[in-house]
N, C-alpha and C positions, 0 to 999 in steps of 0.2 A: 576821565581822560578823553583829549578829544582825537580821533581816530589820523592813522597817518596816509590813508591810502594814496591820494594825488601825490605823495612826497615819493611813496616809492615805488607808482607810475614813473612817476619824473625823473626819478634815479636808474631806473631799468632803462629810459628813453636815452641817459646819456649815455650808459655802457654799452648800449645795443648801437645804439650811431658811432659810439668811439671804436668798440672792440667787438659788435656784436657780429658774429659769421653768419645770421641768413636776415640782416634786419630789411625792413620791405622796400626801404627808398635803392637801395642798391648794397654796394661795398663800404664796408667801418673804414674809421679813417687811416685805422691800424691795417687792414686789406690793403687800400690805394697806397699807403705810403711805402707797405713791403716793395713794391717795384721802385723804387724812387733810388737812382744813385745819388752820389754827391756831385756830381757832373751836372746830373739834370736839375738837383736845388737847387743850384745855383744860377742857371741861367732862365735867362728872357725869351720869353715867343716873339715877344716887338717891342720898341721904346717905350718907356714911360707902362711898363704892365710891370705888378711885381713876379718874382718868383715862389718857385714851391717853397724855398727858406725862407723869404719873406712871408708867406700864407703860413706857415709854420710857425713862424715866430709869434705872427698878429692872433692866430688862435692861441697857444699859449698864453699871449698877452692880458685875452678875455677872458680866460677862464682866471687867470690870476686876481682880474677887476673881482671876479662874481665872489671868491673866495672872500678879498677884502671889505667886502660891502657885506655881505653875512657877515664877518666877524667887526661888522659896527663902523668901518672906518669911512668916513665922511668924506674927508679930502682927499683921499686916493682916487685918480685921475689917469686917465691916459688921452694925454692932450697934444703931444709930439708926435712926429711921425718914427723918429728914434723909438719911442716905446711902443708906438703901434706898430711896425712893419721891422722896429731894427735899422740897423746899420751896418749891413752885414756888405763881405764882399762878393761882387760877384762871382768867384772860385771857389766851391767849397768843397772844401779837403775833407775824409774819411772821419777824423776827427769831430770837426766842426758839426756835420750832417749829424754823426751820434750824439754829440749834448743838444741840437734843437731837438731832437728826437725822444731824447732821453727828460727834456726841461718840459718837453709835451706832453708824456707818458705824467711823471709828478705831480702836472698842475693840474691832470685828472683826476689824480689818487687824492690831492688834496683837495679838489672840488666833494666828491663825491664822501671822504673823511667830514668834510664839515659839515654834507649833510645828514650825515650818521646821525649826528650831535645832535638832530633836532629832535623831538618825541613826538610832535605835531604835526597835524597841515596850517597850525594858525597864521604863522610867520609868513605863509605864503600870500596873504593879501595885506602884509606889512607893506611900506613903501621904502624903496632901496634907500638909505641915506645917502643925502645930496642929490637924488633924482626924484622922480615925477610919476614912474611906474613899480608897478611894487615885484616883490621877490619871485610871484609867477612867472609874471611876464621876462623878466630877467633871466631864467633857467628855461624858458622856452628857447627864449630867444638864443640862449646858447646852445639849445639843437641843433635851430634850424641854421645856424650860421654854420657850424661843422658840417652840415648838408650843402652848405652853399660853398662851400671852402673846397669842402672836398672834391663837389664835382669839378672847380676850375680847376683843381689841381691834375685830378684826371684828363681836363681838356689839354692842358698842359703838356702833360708827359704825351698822349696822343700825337700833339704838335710836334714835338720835339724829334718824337718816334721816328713820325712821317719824313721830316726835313733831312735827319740823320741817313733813313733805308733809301732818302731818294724817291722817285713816283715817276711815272709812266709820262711823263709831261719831259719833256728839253728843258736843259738847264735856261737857257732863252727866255721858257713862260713862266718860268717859276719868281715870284716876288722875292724879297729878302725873308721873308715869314714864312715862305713854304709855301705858296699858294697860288694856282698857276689863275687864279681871279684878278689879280691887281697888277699886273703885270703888262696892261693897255689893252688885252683884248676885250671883245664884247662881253657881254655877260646881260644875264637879267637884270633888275634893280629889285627885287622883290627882296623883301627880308622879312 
């Protein structure tokens, strides 16, 4: 038998980024999301950005991909913006917030159920059907996206925070997005 250690590296990397309470990159996604009302899932920092229900949804969405590609299926796709981000509205009611919440929670349980199922690390240099990188890189990649998710969604709610409590700037300097930068006065140009 061949040993499974990377498999359940890999598995401990998801639950310590989803739900893990001291993991090193910062707060599980389960941490950041406890602050999140249904107020603030729903809306926008600025035009054309999604929201925390939309990031909610689209990680959902990936883990659901990584699920159907382990269990073999080829043509399962996520090619719409509908299936990647939703089509959610921008209001989200108490309700609403608990099933993307709730559909997030599940499609970890199922992520991490179907890698139960494996006895191996061999499958991990399989290549995903229908794609081009194989089952490693695929379950990496859905760390680091939860890392990448998460943190906008923290930058998010910060935005949100800030614009709501108000800031030490006149209503006058302050942009539509909270930010008393873009609002015609000077500023650096450095970024």
């Amino acid at each position: 038998m061949i040993p499974n250690d990377e498999l359940i590296r890999i598995i401990d990397l998801l639950n310590t980024t989803y739900e893990g309470e001291e993991a090193w990159h910062g707060p599980s996604v389960v941490d950041v999301l406890r602050g999140v009302t249904p107020d603030m899932a729903g809306r926008r920092i600025a035009p054309n950005t999604h929201s925390i229900a939309e990031l909610v949804f689209h990680m959902t969405s990936w883990r659901i991909f990584c699920v159907k590609k382990m269990q073999g299926d080829e043509t399962f796709d996520i090619i719409t913006p509908d299936k990647n981000f939703g089509a959610l509205p921008d209001k989200i009611d108490d309700f609403e917030w608990e099933a993307l919440e709730m559909e997030l929670s599940l499609s970890q349980e199922e992520l991490i159920n179907e890698l139960d199922k494996r006895d191996d690390d061999e499958f991990l240099e399989d290549i995903v059907p229908g794609r081009d990188y194989t089952y490693y890189d695929m379950l990496h990649g859905i760390i680091n996206h939860d890392m990448y998710h998460t943190g906008q969604i923290m930058i998010i709610q910060k935005a949100l925070s800030y614009k709501s409590a108000g800031s030490r700037y006149k209503d006058d300097d302050i942009d539509e997005y909270g930010s008393p930068f873009g609002s015609g006065h000077e500023h650096d140009d450095y970024y």
